[in-house]
VMD Tcl script that draws the C-alpha trace (Angstrom):
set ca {
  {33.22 36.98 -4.33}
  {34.09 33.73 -3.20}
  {32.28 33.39 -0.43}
  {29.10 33.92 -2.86}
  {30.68 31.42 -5.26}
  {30.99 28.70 -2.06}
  {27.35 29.30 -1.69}
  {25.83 28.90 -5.21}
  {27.85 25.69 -5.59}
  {26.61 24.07 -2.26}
  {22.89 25.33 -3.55}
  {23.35 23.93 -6.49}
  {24.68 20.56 -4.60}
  {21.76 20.85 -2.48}
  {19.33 21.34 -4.54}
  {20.39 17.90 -6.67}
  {20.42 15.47 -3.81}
  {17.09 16.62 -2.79}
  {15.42 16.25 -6.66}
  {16.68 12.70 -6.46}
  {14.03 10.85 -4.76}
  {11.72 12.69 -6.82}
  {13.66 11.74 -10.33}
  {13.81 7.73 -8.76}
  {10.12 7.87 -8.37}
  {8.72 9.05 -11.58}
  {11.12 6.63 -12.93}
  {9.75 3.89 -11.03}
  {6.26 5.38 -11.92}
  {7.62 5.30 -15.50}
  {8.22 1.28 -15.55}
  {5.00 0.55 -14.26}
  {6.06 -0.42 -10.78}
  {2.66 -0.39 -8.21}
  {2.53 1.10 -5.28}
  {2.28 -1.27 -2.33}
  {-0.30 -1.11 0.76}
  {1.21 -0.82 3.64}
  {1.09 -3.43 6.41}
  {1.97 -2.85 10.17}
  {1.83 -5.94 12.71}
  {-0.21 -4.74 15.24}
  {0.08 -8.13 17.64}
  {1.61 -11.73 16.93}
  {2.49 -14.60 19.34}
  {1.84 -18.69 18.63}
  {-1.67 -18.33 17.64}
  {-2.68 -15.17 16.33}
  {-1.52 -12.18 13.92}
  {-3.37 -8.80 13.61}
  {-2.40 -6.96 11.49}
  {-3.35 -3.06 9.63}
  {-3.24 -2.42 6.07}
  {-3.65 0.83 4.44}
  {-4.38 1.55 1.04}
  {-4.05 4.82 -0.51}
  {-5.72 4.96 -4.12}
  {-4.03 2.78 -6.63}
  {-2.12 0.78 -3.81}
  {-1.94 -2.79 -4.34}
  {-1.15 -5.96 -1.97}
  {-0.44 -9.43 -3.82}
  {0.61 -12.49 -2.41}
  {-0.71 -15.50 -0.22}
  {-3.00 -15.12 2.29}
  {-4.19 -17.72 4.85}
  {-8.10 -17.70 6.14}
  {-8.59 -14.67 7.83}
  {-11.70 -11.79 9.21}
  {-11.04 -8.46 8.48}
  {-12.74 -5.70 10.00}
  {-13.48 -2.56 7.67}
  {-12.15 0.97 9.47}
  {-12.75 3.25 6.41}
  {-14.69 2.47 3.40}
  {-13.44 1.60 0.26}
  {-13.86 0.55 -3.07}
  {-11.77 -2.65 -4.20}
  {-10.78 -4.67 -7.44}
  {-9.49 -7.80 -6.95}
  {-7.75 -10.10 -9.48}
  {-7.20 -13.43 -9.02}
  {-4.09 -15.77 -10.61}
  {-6.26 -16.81 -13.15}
  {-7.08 -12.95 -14.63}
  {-10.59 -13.09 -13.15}
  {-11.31 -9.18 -11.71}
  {-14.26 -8.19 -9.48}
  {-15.03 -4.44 -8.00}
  {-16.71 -4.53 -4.52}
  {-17.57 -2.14 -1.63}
  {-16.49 -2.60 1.86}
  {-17.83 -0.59 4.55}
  {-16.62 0.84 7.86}
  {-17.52 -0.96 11.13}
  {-18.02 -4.18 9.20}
  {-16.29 -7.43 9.37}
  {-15.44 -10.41 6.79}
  {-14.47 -13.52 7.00}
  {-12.49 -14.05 3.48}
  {-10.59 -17.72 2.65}
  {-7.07 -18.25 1.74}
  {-6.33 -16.71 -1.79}
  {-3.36 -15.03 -4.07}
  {-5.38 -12.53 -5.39}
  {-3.82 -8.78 -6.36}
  {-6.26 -6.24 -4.53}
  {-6.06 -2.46 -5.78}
  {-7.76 0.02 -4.05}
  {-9.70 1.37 -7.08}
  {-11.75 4.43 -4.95}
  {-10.37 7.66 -4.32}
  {-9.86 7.63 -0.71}
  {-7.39 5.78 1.42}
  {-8.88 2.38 2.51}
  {-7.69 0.61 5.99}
  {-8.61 -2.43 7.24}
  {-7.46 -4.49 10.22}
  {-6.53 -8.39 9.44}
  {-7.23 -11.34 11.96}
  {-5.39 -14.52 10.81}
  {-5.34 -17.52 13.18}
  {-1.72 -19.55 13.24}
}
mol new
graphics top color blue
foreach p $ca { graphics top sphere $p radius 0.5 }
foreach p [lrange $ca 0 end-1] q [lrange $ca 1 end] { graphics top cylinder $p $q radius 0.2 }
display resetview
């Protein structure tokens, strides 16, 4: 009896440390916090940076950027936003490449698949 006891309770203790990452993210969801794009370096040194950002739907990445070409790996659909509230939608395609200027735009992967694209910025 309790041995059976023991084992409900650490269940029970399980089963509430693993619902808490769930609870902290629909309360993040809940406050209206975005979902970030993730970047990965894949090379730096004194005069380059390459670097691979993935967007799943809805992911956004904000913040300055210096000149750069990106080269499209999957398609996608983008919004992008700039300081000043201004939005425009555009495609990108795979196997393509863009040379975009500086900017502190908000982009938001608006399509519904994930989105990657590889970033060349000189130093």
């Amino acid at each position: 009896m309790h041995a059976a006891r023991m084992i409900g309770v650490a269940t029970l203790a399980l089963g509430l440390v693993m619902s808490a990452p769930l609870q902290a993210q629909e309360k993040a969801k809940g406050k209206g916090e975005e979902k970030r794009a993730v970047t990965k370096v894949l090379l730096e040194n004194d005069k380059v940076r390459v670097t691979e950002t993935t967007f799943q739907p809805g992911d956004v990445s904000k913040g300055p950027r210096k000149d750069r070409t990106n080269y499209i790996v999957t398609n996608g659909t983008l919004e992008r936003t700039t300081p000043e509230g201004k939005t425009t939608r555009y495609e990108r395609k795979a196997g393509t490449a863009a040379w975009l200027p500086g900017d502190n735009d908000t982009v938001r992967n608006v399509g519904k698949t994930k989105y990657v694209v590889i970033g060349v910025t000189n130093k």
